[in-house]
C-alpha positions in Angstrom: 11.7 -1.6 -79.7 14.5 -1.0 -78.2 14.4 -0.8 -73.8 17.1 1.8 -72.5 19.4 0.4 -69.9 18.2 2.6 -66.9 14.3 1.3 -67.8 15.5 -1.9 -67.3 17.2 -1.6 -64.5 14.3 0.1 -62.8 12.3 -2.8 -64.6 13.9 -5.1 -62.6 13.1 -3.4 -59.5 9.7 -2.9 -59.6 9.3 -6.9 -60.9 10.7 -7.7 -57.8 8.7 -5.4 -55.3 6.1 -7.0 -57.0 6.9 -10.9 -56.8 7.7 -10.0 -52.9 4.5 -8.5 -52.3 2.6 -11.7 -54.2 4.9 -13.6 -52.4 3.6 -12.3 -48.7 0.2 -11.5 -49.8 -0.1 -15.9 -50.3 2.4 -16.6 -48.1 4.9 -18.3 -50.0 9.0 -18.1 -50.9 9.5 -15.2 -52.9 12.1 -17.2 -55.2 9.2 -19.0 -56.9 7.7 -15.6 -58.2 10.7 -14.3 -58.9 12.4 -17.1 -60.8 8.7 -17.1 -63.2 8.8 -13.4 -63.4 12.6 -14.1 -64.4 11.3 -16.5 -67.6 8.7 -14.1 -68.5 10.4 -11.2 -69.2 13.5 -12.6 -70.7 13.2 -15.7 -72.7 9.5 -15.5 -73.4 8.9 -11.6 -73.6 12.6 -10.7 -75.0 13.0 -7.8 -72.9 15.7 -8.5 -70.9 18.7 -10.4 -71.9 21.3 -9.9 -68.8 24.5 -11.0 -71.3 23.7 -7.8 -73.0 22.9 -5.2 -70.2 25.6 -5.7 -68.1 28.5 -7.9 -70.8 31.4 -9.3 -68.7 30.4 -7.6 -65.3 27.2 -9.8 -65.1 29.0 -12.7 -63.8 31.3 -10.6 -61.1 28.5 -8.6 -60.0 26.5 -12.3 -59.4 29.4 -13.5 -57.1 30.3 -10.3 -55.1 25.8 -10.3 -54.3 25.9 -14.2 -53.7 28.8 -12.9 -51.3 26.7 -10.9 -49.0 24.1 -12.8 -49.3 25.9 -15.8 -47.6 27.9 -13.6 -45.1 24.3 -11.9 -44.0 23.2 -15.5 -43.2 26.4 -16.6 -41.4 26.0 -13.8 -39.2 22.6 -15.6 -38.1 25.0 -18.6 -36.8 25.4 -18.7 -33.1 26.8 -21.8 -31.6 24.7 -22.2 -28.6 21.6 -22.8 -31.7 23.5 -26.5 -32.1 24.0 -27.4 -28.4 21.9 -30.8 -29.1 22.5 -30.6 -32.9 26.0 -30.2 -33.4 26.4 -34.2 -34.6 22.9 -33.9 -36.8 24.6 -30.0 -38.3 28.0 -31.9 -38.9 26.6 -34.6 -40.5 23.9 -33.0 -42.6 27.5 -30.5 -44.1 30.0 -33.9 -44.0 28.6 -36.8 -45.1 25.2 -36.2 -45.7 26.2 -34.2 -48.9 28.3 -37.1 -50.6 25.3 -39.2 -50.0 23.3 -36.1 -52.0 25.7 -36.0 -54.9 25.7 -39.9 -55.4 22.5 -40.4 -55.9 22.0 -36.6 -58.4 25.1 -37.9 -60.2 24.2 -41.4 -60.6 20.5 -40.6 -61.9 21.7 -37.8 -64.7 23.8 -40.6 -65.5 21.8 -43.2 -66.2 18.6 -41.4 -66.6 19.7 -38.3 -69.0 22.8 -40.1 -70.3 25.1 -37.6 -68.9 29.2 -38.7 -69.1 30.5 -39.2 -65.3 32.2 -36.5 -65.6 29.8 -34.3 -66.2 27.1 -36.1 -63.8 29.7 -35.9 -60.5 29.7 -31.8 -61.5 25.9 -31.5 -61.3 25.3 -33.5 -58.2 28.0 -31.2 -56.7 26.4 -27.9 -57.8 22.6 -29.1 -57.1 23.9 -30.7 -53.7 23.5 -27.3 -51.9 20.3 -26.1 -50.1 21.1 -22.2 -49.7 19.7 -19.7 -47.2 18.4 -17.8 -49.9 15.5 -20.5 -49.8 15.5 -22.2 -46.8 15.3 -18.2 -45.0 12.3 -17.6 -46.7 10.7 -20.9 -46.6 11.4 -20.9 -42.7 8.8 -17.9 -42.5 6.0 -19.8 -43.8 6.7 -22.9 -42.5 7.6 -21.9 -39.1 8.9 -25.2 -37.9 9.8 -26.4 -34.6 13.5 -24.8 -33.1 15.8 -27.8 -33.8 14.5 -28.4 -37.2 14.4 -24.7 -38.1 18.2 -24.5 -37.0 19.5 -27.6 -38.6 17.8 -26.4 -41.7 19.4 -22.7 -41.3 23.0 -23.8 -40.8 22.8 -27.0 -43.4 21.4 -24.1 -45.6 24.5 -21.1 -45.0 27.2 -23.8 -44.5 26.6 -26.1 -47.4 27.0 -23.2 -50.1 30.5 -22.7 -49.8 31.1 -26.7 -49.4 29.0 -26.8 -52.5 30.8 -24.5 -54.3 34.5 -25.8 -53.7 33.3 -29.4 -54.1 31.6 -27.8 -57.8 35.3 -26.3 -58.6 36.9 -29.6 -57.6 34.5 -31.5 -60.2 35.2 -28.8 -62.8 39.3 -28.6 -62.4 39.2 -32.3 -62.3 36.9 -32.6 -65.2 39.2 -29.9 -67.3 42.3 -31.7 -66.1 41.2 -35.0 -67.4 39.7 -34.0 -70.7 42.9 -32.1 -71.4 46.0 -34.7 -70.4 46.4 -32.7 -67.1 47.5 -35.3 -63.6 44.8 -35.7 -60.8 47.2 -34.1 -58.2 46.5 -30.7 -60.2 42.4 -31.1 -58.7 43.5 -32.2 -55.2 45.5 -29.4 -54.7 43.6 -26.9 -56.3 41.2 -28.4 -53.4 43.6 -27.9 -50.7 44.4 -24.7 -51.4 40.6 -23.4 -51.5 40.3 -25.0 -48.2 43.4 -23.6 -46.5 43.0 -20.2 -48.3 39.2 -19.6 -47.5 39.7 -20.4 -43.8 43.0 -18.1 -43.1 41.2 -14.9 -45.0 37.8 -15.3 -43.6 39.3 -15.7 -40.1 41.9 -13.1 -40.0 38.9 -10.8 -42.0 36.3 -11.7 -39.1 39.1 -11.1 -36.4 40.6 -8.0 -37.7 36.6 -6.2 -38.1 36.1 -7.6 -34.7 38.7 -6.0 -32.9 37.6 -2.5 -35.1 34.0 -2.8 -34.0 34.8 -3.8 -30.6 37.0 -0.8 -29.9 34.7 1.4 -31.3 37.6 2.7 -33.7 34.7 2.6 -36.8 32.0 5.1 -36.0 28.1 4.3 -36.2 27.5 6.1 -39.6 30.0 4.4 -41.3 29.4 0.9 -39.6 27.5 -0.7 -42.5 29.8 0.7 -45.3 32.8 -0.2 -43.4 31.0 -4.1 -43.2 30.6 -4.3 -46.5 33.3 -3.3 -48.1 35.1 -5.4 -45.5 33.1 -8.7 -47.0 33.9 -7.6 -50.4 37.6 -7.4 -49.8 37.5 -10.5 -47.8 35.9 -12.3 -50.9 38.0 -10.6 -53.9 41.2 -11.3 -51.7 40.5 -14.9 -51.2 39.2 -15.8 -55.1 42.9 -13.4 -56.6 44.9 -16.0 -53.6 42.9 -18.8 -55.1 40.3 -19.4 -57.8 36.4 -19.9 -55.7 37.7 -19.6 -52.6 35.8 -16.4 -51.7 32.5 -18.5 -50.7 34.0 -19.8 -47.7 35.9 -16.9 -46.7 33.1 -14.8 -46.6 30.9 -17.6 -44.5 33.6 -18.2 -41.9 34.0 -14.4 -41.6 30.5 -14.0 -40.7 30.5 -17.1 -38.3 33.6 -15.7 -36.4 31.5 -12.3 -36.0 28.9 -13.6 -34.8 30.0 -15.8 -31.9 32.2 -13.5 -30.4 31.1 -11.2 -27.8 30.8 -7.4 -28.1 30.6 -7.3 -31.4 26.9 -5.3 -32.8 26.0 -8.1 -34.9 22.2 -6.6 -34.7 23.6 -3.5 -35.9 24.6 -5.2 -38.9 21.9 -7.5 -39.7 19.5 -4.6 -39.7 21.3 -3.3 -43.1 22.2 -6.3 -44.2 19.1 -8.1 -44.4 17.6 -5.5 -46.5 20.6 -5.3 -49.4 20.4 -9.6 -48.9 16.4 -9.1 -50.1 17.3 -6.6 -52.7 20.2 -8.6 -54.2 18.5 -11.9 -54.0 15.4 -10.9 -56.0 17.3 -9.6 -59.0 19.6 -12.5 -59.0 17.1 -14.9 -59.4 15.1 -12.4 -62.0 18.3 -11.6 -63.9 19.8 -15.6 -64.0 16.1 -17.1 -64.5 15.9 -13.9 -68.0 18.6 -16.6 -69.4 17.0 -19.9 -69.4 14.5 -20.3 -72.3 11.3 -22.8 -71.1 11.6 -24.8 -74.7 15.6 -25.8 -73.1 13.9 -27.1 -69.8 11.3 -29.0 -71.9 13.9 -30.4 -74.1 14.7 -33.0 -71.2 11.8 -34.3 -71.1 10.5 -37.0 -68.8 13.9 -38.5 -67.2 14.6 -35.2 -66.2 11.5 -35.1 -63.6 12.0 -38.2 -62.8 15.9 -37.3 -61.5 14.1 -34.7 -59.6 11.9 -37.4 -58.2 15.3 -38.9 -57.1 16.8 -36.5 -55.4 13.7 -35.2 -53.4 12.3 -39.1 -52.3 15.7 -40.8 -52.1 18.7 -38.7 -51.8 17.2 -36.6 -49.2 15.5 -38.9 -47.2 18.7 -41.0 -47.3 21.1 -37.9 -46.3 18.8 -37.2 -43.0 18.2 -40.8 -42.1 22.0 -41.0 -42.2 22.6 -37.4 -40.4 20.2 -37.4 -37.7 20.9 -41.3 -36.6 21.1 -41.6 -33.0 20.1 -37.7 -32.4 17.5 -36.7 -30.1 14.9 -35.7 -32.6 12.0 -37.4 -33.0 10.5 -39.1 -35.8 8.3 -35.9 -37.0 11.4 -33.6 -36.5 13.3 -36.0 -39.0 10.5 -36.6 -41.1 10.3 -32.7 -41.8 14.1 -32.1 -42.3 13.6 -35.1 -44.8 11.1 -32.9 -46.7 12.6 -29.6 -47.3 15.4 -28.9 -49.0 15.2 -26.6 -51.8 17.7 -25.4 -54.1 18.9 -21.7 -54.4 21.2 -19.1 -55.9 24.4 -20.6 -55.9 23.4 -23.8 -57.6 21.9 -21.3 -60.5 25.2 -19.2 -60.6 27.8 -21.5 -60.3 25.7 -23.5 -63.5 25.7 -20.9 -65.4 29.4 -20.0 -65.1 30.2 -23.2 -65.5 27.6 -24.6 -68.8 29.6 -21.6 -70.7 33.0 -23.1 -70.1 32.6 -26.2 -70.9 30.5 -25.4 -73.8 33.6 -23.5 -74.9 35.4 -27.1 -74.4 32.5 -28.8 -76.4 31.9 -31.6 -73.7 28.7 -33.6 -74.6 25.2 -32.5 -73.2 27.2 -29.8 -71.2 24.3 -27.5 -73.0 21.3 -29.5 -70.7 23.5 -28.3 -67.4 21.9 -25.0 -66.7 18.4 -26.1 -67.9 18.6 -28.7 -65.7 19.7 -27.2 -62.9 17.3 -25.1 -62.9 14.6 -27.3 -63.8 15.8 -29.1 -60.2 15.5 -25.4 -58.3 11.9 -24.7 -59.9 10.9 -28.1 -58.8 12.2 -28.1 -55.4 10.7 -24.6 -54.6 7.3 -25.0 -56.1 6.9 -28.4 -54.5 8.3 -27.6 -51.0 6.7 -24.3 -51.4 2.7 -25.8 -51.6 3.6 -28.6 -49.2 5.9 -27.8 -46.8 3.4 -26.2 -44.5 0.8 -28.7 -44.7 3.7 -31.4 -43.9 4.8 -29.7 -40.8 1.3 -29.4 -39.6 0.4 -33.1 -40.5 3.6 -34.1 -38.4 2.9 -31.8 -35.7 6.5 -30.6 -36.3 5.3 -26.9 -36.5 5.0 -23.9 -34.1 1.8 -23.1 -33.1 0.6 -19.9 -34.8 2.1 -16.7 -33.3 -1.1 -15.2 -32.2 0.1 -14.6 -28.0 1.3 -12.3 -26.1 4.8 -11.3 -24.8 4.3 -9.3 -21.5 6.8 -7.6 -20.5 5.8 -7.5 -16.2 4.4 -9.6 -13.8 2.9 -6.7 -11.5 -0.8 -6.3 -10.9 -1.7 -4.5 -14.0 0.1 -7.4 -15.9 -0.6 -10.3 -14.1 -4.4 -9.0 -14.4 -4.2 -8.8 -18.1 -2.5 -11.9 -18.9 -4.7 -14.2 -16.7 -7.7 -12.6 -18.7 -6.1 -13.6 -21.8 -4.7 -16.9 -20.7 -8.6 -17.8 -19.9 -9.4 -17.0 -23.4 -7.0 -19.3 -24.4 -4.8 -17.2 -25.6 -0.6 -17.6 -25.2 1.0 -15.4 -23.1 4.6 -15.5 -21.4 5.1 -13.1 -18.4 8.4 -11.4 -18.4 10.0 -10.1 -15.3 13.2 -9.6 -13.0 11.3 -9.3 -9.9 10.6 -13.3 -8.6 8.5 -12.2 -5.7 5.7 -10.6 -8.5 6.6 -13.9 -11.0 5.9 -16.4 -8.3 2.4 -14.8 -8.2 1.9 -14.9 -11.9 3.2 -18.9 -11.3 0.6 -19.3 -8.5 -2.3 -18.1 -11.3 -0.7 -20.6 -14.2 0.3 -18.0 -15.9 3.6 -19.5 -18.0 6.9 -16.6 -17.0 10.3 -16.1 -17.7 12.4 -15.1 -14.7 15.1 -11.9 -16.3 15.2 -9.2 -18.3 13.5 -9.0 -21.9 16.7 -7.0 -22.6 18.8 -9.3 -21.7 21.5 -11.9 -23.6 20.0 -14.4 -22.0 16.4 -13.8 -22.8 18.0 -13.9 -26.5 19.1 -17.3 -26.3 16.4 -19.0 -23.8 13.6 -16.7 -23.8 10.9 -19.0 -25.3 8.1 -17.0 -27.6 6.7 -19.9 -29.7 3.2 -19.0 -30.5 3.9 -15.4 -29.5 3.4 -12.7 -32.2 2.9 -9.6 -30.5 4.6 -7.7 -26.9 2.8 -6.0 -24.3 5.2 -3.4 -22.1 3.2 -3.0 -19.2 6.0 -2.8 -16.7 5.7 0.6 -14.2 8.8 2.4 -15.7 7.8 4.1 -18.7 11.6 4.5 -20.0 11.8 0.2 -19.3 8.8 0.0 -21.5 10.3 2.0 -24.3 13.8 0.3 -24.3 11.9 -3.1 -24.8 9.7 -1.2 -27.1 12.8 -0.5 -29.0 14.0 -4.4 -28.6 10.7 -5.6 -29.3 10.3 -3.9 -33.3 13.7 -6.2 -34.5 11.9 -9.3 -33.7 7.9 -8.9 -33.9 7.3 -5.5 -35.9 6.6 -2.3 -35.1 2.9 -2.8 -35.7 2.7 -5.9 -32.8 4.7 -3.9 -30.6 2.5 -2.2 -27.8 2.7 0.1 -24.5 0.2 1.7 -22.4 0.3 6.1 -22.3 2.9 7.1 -20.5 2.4 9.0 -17.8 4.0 12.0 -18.0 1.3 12.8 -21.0 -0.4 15.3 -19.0 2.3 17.5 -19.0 1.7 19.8 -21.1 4.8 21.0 -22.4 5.6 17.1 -23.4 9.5 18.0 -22.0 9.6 14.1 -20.4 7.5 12.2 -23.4 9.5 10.7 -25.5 9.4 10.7 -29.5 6.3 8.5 -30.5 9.2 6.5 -33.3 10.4 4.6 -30.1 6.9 3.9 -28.1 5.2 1.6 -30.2 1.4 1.7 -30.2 -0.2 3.4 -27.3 -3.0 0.6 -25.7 -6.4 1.2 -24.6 -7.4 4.3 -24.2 -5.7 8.5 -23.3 -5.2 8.7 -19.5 -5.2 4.7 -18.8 -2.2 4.3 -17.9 -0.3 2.2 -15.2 -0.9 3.9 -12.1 -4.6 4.3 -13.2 -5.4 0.5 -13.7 -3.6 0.1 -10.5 -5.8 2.3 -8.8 -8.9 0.8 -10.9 -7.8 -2.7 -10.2 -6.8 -2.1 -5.9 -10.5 -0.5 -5.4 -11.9 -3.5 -6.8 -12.6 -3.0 -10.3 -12.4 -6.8 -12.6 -11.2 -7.5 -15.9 -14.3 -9.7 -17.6 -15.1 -11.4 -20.7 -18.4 -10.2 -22.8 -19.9 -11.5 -25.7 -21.6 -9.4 -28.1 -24.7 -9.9 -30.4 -26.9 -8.7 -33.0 -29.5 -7.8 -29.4 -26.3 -6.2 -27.6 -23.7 -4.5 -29.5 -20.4 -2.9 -29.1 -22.2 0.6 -28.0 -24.4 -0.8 -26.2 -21.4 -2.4 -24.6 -19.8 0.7 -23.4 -23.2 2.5 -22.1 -24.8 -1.0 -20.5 -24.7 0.7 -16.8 -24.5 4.6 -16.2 -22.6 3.7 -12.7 -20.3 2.0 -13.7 -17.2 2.9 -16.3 -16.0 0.1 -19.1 -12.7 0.2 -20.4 -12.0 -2.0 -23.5 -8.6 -3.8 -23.8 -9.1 -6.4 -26.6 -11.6 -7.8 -28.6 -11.7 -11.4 -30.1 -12.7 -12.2 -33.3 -14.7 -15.7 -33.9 -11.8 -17.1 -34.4 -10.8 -16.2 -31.1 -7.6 -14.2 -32.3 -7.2 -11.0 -30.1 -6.7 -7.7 -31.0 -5.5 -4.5 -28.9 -7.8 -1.4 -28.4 -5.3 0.9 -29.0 -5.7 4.7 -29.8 -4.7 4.7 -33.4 -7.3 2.3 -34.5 -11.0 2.9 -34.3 -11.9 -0.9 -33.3 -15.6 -1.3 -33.8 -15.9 -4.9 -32.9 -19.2 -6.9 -34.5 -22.1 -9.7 -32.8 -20.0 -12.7 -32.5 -16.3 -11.3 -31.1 -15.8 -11.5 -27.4 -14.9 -8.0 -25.6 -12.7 -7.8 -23.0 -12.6 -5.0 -21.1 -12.1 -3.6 -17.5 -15.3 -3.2 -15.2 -14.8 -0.5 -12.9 -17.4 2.0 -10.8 -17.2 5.5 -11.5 -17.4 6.5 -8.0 -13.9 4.3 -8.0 -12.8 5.8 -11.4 -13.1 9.0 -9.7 -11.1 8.4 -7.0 -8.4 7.5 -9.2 -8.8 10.2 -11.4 -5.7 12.6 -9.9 -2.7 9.4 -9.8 -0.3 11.8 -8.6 -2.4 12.8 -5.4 -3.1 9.8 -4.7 -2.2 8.1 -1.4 -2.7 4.6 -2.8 -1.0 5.6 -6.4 2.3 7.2 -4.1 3.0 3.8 -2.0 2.3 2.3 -5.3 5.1 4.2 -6.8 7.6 3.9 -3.9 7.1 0.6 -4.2 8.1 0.5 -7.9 11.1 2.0 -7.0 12.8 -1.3 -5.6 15.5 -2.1 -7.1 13.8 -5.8 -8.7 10.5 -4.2 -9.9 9.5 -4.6 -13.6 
């Protein structure tokens, strides 16, 4: 039967919503689903053959993705990440790779029978890590800072290295095999160098100066971006053959470190096109790699995998990270992942068709191989990875704290009630006369703004998932609302009701899209907990049971009035009363909620009219409060 071209194309896409979604659902990389899905429907199912759906633009199209893909990760690289890792990050890109290639070259050599020639061209193209798997793979591992940024930038920077050192193995390869001097190879090398650097700097300066002036307007920021990274990349490769790679990577580099420049603008966009492109990459390159050509290699081929993962790695990080501050668990973790990606399956399958084309021996096992290395890799790091970090200790705890946004009664009240669950918290405010009393409780704080360009940098949230904005400016809360989305998702994102909700006419509230999830309960909002909290109402801990349930809970004592903020599961995880869920916790969860008598709940009733509520406010008004 034969499959019209726009039914597989929209084939594709629904494969790879699919693999994502398994992916999440048991939390590991996506590239391992995608990469089987791949097989399945090409090779084994014979429904999609790439060679025949999109002819001679297939390869193009793969380089112009693998393109964005690398400049979306470059734009991730700021320089301050590799203060105490710049040796360990220099090493891991210098070095560390020959030491990589070696040992892949000299074991298809010996073990597979692969001419030297041919063996120096595969450790060169499986020599790269890639941040289309190490990204992903850094989600579910979650591994301490410095190992999660050594990882990151070996991953972005080594794929353009990779790539020119593949095209040097190639033109030297071609240039031997066909009478051609070895001064052709070195200067094909120089000129990728020199080429890739000049373009990608004078592409990243050029944007920069356009962004920074404003001269490109909002709504055509992300078109402007990426046609800009295609030009930079097409440019480069017509000045000089595989030279694009870099270009592209140093482009997104220089972008990134310079100030005034909306990089966050631009990783929005492009870290949804990177996801889209990635997935059918790997589906469309895995559709043209038949299993029975991996199994052809039999034996000696997993036993150069074995190679590469429990002696070339090892031997790369024991050489990069020598006489660098991390530890022992740190290094033993780096040691352990390194997975291969996309541009060790593209530039193997341009490559295994050309030299086919020149009939060089076993040149035909290239691409299986290659791929039988990135399978391997990414299911094995994939199951154990996690596991590792957490037997090292070399992981972040898991992100189930709290950001808090305000160290002012309200705030310092709620975070100590948590902190004596044992649950993380991080109090986050300006004003150091209200910090130094969340210090004086043990309460752990960060003195600035949330907003900040500091707080990006040095603001420390490991083990914290979810934000709190319980600051006394309701317009404060919804800026770091705003903030808050990018980095923990609008669904962890939370803020109590403003209160300018009881005007009717809802002039001053602003559209519910920017507030995040509204806690507790209509009408609590700041003033009202401070009032609550000043007449000498308590925040308390109560556990329920099958002989005292959650209703019970909220009617145990007609003179008093119980406001649920969070209940705690068993596992002593906490979760926000907030008014878009109906939380009916069960016997065994903790309840934690505000104690309060009515006769004080009714003086607090009218915020506004309030005498206490008004000096509260004035107060607020300084020019330090949170």
């Amino acid at each position: 039967m034969t499959i019209s071209s726009e039914l597989l194309l929209a084939s594709i896409g629904v494969i790879a919503m699919a693999a994502q979604w398994l992916a999440w659902k048991l939390r590991v990389p996506a590239i391992l689903f995608l990469l089987l899905a791949g097989i399945a429907v090409g090779p084994m199912a014979g429904w999609l053959n790439p060679d025949e759906l999109f002819g001679p633009l297939l390869f193009p199209v793969v380089s112009l993705a693998v393109a964005v893909i690398l400049f979306e990760g470059s734009l991730t690289l700021e320089f301050h990440q590799t203060r105490d890792l710049k040796q360990v990050v220099r090493r891991l890109v210098g070095g560390g790779v020959l030491i990589t290639w070696a040992v892949a070259a000299g074991a298809v050599h010996w073990l597979l029978d692969f001419p030297w020639d041919l063996a120096i061209l595969f450790g060169a193209i499986t020599c790269v890590t890639g941040p289309t798997v190490i990204a992903p793979l850094l989600k579910t591992v979650k591994p301490v800072a410095p190992v999660a940024h050594a990882l990151r930038w070996e991953g972005i920077l080594i794929d353009p290295i990779g790539a020119i050192l593949a095209v040097l193995s190639y033109d030297l390869m071609v240039a031997l095999r066909t009478g051609l001097e070895w001064g052709y190879a070195l200067l094909s090398l120089g000129g990728t160098v020199v080429t890739g650097l000049c373009i990608g700097i004078g592409a990243g300066w050029l944007l920069a100066l356009l962004l920074r002036r404003g001269w490109i307007p909002d709504s055509l920021l992300n078109l402007s971006v990426l046609a800009s990274v295609f030009a930079a990349f097409s440019l480069s490769n017509a000045v000089q053959h595989e030279s694009g790679l870099l270009a592209v990577t140093i482009m997104g580099i220089w972008l990134a470190n310079r100030p005034g420049v909306p990089v966050h603008d631009i990783l929005e966009f492009k870290e949804t096109l990177s996801q889209i492109l990635l997935s059918a990459l790997f589906i469309l390159l895995a559709a043209r790699v038949a299993p029975g050509q991996i199994f052809s290699l039999g034996w000696p081929a997993l036993a150069v995998l074995v190679c590469m993962l429990g002696i070339g790695r090892p031997l790369k990080v024991l050489y990069a990270t020598w006489g660098s501050k991390l530890n022992w668990r740190e290094r033993g973790l780096l040691a352990w992942i390194a997975p291969r990606g996309i541009v060790a399956a593209a530039v193997s399958a341009l490559f295994a068709l050309r030299l086919e084309s020149l009939d060089v021996p076993f040149s035909e096992r290239l691409l299986p191989m290659t791929f039988l290395v990135i399978i391997g890799t990414v299911i094995w790091q994939s199951l154990t990875a996690r596991p590792m970090a957490r037997l090292l200790k070399a992981a972040e705890p898991d992100r189930v704290g709290f950001l808090i946004s305000g160290a002012n009664p309200v705030a310092r009240a709620i975070g100590r009630a948590l902190h004596e669950q044992n649950i993380p918290v991080r109090l986050c405010d300006s004003d150091w006369y209200s910090l130094s009393k969340a210090r004086m409780l043990g309460l752990p704080t960060y003195h600035g703004s949330p907003l900040s360009e500091h707080a990006q940098h040095n603001l420390d949230t490991n083990g914290l998932g979810r934000l709190l904005a319980l600051g006394t400016r309701d317009h404060v809360n919804q800026l770091i609302m705003v903030r808050g989305r990018d980095e923990f998702g609008k669904q962890k994102v939370f803020s109590l009701p403003l209160s300018q909700d009881d005007d009717p006419s809802q002039r001053h509230a602003v559209d519910p899209e920017y507030r995040g999830r509204t806690l507790f309960a209509p009408g609590v909002g700041y003033w009202k907990l401070s009032a609550l909290l000043m007449a000498g109402a308590q925040i308390k801990a109560t556990r329920l049971s099958e002989n005292f349930t959650f209703q019970q809970y909220k009617r145990q004592d007609r003179n008093r009035q119980v406001i649920p903020l969070f209940a705690l599961n068993p596992k002593g995880y906490a979760i926000p009363f907030t008014l878009d869920q109906d939380l009916q916790p069960e016997a065994g969860w903790t309840v934690i909620g505000l104690h309060a008598a009515n006769s004080e709940s009714a003086a607090a009733e009218d915020p506004n009219k309030s005498e206490v509520i008004t000096n509260l406010r004035a107060v607020s008004e300084t020019p330090h409060a949170a």
